[in-house]
N, C-alpha and C positions, 0 to 999 in steps of 0.2 A: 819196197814202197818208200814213195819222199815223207821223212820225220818232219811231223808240223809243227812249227816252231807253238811254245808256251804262251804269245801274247796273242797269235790269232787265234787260238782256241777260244781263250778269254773272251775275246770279242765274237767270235760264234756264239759262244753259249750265253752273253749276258746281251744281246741283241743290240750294242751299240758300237755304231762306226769309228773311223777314226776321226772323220770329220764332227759327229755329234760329242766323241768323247775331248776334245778339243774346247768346242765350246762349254761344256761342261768345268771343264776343269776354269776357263778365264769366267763363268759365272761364280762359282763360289770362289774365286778368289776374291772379284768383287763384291760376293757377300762380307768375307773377311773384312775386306778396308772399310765397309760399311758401318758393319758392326763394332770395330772398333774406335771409328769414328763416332759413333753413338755412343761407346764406353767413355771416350774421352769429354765427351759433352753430354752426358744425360743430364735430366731435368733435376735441380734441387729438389730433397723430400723435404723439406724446411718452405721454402717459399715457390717453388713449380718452377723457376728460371733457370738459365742454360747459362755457360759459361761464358764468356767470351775473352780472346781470341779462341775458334775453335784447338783444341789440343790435337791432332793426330799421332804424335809421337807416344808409343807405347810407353815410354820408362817415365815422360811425363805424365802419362795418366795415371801411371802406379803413385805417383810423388804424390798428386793431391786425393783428399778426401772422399771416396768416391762418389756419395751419395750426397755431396753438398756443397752449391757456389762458395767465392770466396768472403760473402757479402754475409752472409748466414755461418760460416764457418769463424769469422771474427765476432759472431754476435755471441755465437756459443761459446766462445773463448770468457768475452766479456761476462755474460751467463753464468758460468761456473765459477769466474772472480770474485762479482756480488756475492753470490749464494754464501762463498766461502767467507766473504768479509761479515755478511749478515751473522753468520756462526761464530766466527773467530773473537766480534766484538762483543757477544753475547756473553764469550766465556769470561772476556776480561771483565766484562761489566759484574758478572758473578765474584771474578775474584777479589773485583775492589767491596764487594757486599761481603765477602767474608771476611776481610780484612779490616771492614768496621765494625765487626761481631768478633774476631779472636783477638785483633789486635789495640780495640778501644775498650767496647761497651764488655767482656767477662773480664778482663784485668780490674776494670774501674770496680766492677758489682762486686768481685774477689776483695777486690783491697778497702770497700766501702767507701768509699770514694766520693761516692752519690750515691742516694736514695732510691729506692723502687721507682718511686713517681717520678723521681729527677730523669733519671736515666730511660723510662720511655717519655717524656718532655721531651728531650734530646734525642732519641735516636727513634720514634712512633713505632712504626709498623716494619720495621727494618727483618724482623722475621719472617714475616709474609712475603717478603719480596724475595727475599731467599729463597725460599720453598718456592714459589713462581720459579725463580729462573733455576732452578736445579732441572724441574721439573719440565721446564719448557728446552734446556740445553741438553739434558736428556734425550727426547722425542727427537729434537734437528740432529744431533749427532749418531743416535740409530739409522736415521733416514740416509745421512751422507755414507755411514759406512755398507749401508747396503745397498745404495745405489755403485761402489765401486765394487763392490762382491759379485753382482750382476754383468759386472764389466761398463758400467754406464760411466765412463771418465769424464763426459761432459756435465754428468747429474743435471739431466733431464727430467729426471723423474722424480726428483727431491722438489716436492710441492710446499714454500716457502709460506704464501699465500693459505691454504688451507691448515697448516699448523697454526700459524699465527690465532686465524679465529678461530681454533680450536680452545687456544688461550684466552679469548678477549676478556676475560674476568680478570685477568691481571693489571685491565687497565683504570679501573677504580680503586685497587689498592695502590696505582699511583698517583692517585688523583689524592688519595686520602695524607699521601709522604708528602706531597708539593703544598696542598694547602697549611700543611704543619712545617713547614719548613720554616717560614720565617719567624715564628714563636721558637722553635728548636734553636735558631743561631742565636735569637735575644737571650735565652736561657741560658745556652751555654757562655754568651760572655759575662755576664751576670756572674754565673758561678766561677767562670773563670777567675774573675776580680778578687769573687770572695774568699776561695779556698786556696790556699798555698798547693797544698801538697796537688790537688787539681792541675793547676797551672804546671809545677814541675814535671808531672808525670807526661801529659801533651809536649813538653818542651825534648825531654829525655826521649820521648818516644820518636819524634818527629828526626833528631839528631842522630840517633845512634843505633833505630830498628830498620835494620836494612829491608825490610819490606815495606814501609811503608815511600821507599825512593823520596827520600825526604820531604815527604807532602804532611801536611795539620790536617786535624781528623775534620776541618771546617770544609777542606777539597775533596776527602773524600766522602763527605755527608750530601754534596753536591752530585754524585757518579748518578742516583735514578732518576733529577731534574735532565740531565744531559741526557741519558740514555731516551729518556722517552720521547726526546723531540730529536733525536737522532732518526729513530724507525722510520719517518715520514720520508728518511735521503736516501736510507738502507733501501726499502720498497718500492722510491720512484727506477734509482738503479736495475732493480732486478727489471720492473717494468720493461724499459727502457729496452731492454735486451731480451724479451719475451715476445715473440711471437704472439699475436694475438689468438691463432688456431692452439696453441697448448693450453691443456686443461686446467692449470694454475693460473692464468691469465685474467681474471674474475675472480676470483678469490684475491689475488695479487692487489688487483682495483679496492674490492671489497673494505680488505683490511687497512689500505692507506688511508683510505676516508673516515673508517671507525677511529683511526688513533688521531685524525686531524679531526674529528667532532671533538675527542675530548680532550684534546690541547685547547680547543677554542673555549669548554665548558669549564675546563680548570681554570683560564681565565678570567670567566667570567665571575666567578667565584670567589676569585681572589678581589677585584673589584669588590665585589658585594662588603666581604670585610673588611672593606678599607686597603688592603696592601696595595704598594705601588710597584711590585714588581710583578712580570707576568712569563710566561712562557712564550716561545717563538711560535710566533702564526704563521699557517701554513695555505690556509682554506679562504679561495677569493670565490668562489662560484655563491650559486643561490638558494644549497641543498642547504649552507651550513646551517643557520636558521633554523629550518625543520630538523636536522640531526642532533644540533647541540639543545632544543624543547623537549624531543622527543628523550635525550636519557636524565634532564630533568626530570621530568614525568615517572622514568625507572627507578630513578634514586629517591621518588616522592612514595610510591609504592611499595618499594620494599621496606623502607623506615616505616612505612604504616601496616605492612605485616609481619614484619618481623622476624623472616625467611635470612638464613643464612644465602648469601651472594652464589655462593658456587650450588648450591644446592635448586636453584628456580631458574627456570626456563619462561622466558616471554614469549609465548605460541600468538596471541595477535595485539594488535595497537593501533590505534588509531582514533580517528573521529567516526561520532554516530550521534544519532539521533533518538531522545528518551521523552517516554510519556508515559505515565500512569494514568491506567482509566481508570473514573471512576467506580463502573461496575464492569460486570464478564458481559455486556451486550454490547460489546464497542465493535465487533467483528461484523456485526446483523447492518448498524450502524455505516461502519465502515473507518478505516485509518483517517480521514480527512476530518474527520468530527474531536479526533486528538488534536492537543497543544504540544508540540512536540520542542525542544528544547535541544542545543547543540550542546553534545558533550565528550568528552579524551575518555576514552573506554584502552583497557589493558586486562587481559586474559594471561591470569599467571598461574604457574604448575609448578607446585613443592616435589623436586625427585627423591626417592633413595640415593644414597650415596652407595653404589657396589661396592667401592675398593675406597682407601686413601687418594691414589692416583687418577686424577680426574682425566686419562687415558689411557687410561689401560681398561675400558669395557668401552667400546663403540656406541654400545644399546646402551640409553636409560635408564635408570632402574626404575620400580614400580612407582607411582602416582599415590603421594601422602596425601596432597589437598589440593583443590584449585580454586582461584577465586576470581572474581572479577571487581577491577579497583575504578572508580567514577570518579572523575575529578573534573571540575568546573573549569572553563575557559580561565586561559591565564586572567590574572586582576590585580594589579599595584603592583607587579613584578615577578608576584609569587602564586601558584596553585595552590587551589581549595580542595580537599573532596566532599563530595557531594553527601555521601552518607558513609559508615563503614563499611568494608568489602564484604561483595555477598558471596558466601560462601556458596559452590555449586554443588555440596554435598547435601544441602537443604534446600535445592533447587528444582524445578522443573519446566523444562525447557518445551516449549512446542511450538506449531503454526498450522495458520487456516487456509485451504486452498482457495477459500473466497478472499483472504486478503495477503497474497503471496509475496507482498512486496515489505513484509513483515514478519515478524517473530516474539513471541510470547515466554518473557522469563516470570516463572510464579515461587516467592521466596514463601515457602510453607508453612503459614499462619502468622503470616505476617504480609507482606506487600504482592503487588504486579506490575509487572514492567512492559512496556511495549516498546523495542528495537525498530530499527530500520537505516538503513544505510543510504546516499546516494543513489549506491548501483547496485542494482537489483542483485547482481550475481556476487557482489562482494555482503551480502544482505543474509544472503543465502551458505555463502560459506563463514559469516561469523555466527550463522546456527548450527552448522553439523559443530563446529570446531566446540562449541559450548555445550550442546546435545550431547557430544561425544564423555567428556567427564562427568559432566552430571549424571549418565546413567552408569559411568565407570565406580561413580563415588560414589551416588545416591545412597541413603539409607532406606529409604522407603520401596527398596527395589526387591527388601525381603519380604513385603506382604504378597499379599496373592497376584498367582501370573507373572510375578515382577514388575508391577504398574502398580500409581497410584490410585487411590480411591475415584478419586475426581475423574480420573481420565478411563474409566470403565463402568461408568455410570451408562450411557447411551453408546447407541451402535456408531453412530458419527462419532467418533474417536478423532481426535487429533492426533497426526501421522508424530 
């Protein structure tokens, strides 16, 4: 018998010719060049564009980036530069902080030098700002090392922006170093004058302490004026090179605005006392106005309760509308038969402190007090409040369906308040948000039911 060769067997039993096995084989080769004509050019995962000139050459497509033009691949380049300069001047900035603390202010306290009061005259709140940037150089340099542990080289994922306002409490203990600054320099040359040994020791220190790279302790009492109006270039930068689809991108925004509100409100502050020097402004839009009132407003309230800064959270703010009626039949009545009165309302919440480390617990801690602070339309320059804050632990909150464009705060055995907002839905949520502590806090929630007296008298209950 004729031995049949191996290839037409092949082709017997897998039911293709020679002719279809042909075209076969010239289609998927032009799948081949296809595909890797699409390797060479796929769409940017950064911005959805294509490269151009198209790439076919294989060892070319290996060379560049796969997944990213080269428009988006310099921005990440840029990206990771900020990030790193935002860090890197962070640390100097800390080290010039401690180098006004080892190398000035315990030498001088050591050798008596100055006085307790002299020396915070001179050097204010220089501890706090330490502890800030320990704390806040801490968190960014976790963040950087774990994003290259991940393999993230570009630190993508290092969210500059939401640390930052993680921190914004930092930026009133600089407000507090700028407005003493220029009392601090008067001081110090004053005492310079007076005290020999003073003067020497600045003189010897500045000549012959290699750490201090021959700078007077006058430049480096200057390093958290400079630092703080630096942030606003540090932040546009990263900007600048952020995609606006990345999840830092809003926070990034966020936090530039908050520290050019309060470059503009340390300004103004300094103004107010007289001083002719100011910090570098940043803020030409027409939010500035409303942002630099509004932490007026913050720093009017906290001085009126007395709430340590990192300890209170501002959960709402704003403008509302107040009117006491004079009896409980204003509802039957109706809201129009009040005199209502425009007023800056602030809903503040005392927290637990969990740790030392104001990040290191994500959560909250439990709710000490909340209060709500009333303060009268600006007048001569300055805010009034209205009466002392009411506490919403002797509060009771409620509202009428017949008059839903309102809300009923009853301070117990004492006053009533009737709310109301603009907008009905913003009306609505400054009750739940006020609702919500007063029954967290309330005292009167241990009588029966957990309701008060008042409000289980009749079956029409106020929800």
């Amino acid at each position: 018998a004729t031995r049949t060769k191996s290839a037409d067997v092949e082709r017997a039993d897998s039911g293709i010719g020679q002719m279809a096995a042909r075209k076969w084989r010239n289609r998927a080769s032009e799948t081949l060049s296809s595909l890797q004509a699409w390797e060479a050019h796929r769409p940017c995962t950064d911005c959805g564009e294509r490269d151009l000139p198209v790439e076919t050459d294989v060892q070319n497509c290996n060379q560049r980036r796969a997944d990213l033009c080269e428009k988006c691949r310099k921005r990440r380049t840029e990206r990771k530069e900020s990030v790193l300069e935002f860090v890197n001047t962070e640390a100097s900035y800390g080290e010039d902080l401690r180098i006004i603390k080892e190398e000035f202010y315990l030498p001088m306290q050591a050798a008596g030098l100055l006085s307790q009061e002299q020396l915070l005259g001179i050097f204010s709140n220089i501890q706090e700002l330490i502890d800030l940037n320990e704390n806040f150089l801490e968190i960014l340099q976790e963040e950087i090392d774990q994003a290259f542990d991940q393999g993230d080289d570009d630190l993508m994922t290092v969210c500059i922006g939401e640390i930052f306002l993680e921190f914004v409490n930092m930026l009133p203990a600089f407000q507090t170093y700028c407005l003493q600054q220029s009392s601090s320099v008067n001081m110090l040359n004053a005492l310079e004058k007076e005290k020999e040994l003073l003067r020497i020791f600045l003189n010897v220190s500045q000549n012959d302490n290699t750490a201090l790279r021959r700078m007077n302790l006058r430049s480096f009492l200057m390093a958290p004026l400079q630092r703080v109006t630096k942030y606003p270039l540090l932040l546009s930068r990263i900007i600048k090179a952020t995609t606006e689809y990345h999840p830092d991108h809003g926070s990034l925004r966020e936090a530039k605005s908050r520290i050019e509100s309060h470059l503009e409100h340390i300004n103004m502050k300094t103004k107010q006392e007289g001083n002719t020097w100011t910090l570098r402004s940043f803020r030409q839009d027409s939010k500035k106005k409303r942002e630099v009132i509004n932490i007026e407003m913050r720093e009017t309230a906290l001085k009126t309760v007395g709430w340590l800064r990192e300890e209170t959270r501002f959960v709402m703010e704003g403008p509302l509308q107040l009117a006491q009626p004079p009896d409980g039949q204003w509802v039957k009545k109706g809201s129009k038969t009040l005199k209502f009165q425009n007023m800056q309302v602030l809903l503040l919440v005392n927290m637990k402190r969990v740790s030392e480390s104001s990040m290191e617990s994500a959560e909250p801690g439990p709710v000490k007090d909340a209060v709500l602070v009333l303060i009268r339309d600006k007048n001569n320059g300055k805010f009034h409040l209205l009466r002392e804050p009411l506490r919403l632990s002797n509060c009771i909150v409620s509202t009428d369906p017949d008059s839903d464009d309102t809300f009923e705060l009853i301070e117990i055995r004492r006053e009533a308040f009737v709310f109301r907002d603009s907008d009905r839905a913003r009306t609505h949520h400054w009750f739940r948000q006020i609702r919500r502590y007063s029954r967290e806090l309330g005292s009167w929630k241990k009588r029966r039911n957990a309701l008060p007296n008042i409000m289980i008298s009749t079956p029409h209950t106020r929800p």
